[in-house]
Every structure is written in C-alpha cells, then in structure tokens.
N, C-alpha and C positions, 0 to 999 in steps of 0.2 A: 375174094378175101381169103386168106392164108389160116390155117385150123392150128393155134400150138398149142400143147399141153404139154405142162410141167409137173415130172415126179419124183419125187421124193419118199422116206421111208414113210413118215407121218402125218405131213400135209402140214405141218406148224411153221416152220421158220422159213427155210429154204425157197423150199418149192413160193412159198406165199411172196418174199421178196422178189424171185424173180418173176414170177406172175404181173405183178407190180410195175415193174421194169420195164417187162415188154410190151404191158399193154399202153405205157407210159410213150415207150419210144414207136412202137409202130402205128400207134394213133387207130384210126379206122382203116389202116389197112390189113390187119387182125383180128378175130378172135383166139382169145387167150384163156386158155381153162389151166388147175392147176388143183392135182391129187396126190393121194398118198397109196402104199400099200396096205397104209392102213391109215385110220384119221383121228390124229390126236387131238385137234384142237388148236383153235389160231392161236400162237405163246404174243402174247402181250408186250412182252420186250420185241417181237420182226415188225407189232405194230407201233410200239414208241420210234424205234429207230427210222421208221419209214417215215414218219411225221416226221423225225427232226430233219427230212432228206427233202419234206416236201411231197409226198406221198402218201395218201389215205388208204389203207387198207381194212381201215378196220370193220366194213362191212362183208371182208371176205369172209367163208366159211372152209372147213375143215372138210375136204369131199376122199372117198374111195372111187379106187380108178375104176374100177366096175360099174361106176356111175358114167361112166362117159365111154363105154362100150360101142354104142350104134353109132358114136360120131367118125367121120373119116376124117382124122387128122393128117396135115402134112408135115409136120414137126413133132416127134417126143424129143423133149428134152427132159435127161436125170440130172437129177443135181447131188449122188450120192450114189456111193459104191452099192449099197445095199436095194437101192431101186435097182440101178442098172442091171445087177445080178439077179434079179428079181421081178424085172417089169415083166409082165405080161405079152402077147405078140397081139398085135393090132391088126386082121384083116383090111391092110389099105396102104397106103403106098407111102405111106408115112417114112420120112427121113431121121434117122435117131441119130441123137447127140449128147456125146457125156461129158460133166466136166462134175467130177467129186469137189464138192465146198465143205471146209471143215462146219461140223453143226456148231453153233454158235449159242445152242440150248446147254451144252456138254462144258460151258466155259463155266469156270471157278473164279474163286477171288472173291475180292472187294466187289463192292457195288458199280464202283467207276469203272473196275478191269475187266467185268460182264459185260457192261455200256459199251468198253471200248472193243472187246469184242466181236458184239455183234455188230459195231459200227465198220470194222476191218473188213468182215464179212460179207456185209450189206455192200463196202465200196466194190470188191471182189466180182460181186452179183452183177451190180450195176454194171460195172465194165464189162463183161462177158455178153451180157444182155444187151448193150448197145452194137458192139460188134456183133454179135448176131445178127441182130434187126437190119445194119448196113449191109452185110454179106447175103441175108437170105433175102429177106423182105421188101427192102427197098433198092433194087437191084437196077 
C-alpha cells in the first residue's frame, strides 16, 4: 500500500479536498494523510462543497506536518506555493509533487461567487487527483 501525504500552507481547504479525492479514487490501495505547515482548521465551505461532490469530509481534522514525521511516505504532494517553499525534507524516498491551486478561502464576493469558487477549485483538485491516482497508483 502506497503512503501519500498532502500539504498545504493550513491544512483547511486545499490540502483537505484533495486528501478527499485521493483517498476516494485509489480506494485501499492507499493510505492518504494530509497537513499543513501550520493548521488552521477544517474551513467549512471544502466541507460543503465536498458534500455537494459526494464526498464526506467532515470528519477530517486540521494536522501539522510534524505530526506525521516517522511515517515513510512515498508521495508528498503540495498543493500551494507556500508549502512547496516551505515543506520540510522527509528522510524517505518519497517522490514530490507540486501543483499550486488558487485558495479558494481568499475568494470574495457574493455568497454564490465564494460557492462558486470553491466549487472551480474543488473540480480543479478532483482532476489533478484522479490523474494522479492513474499515473502513480494504479499502474
């Protein structure tokens, strides 16, 4: 079984959908962990949007990456400049992967144009995270 962990700057949005995602598409052939450089808290709106997708999140929690130090992952994945700049070096053989997603916390507007935001984003997530899954995992 495959070790991923996803990171981002907070551990709120980002990182949480696609956590989501992967654990979603690679089924048991993963374990899927997913931190922040720091941990903000699950934002409420990556867990509406996840529900409208079909996906429960809402029992994730908000983790620092320093909490999943002794694990040997074979996937980091960032989901943000500021991780990537920032992630820590993992003693292990782990393969790194970056793909910057605009934060979806950072969107303005009306109520719907926040909704539709994070909904952009979240399709954005999904896709990247299914092509992962096919290219690494299920090979």
């Amino acid at each position: 079984m495959k070790r991923i962990l996803v990171l981002c700057t907070g551990n709120s949005c980002r990182s949480q959908i696609a956590e989501g995602y992967l654990r979603h598409f690679a089924g048991d052939l993963a374990s899927v962990y997913s931190a922040g450089i720091e941990a903000h808290g699950v934002n409420p709106r990556a867990v509406a949007t996840m529900k409208n997708n079909g996906i429960d999140i809402s029992g994730h929690t908000s983790n620092h990456v320093g909490e999943y130090s002794h694990i040997d992952f074979d996937f980091v994945i960032t989901v943000c400049d500021n991780a990537n700049e920032n992630c820590p070096l993992f003693p292990s053989k782990a393969r790194r992967f970056h793909f910057n997603f605009p934060d979806p916390a950072k969107a303005t507007g009306s109520e719907e144009e926040i909704d539709r935001q994070f909904e952009l984003i979240r399709n954005a997530i999904r896709e990247y995270c299914r092509q992962f899954v096919n290219d690494n995992i299920k090979l």
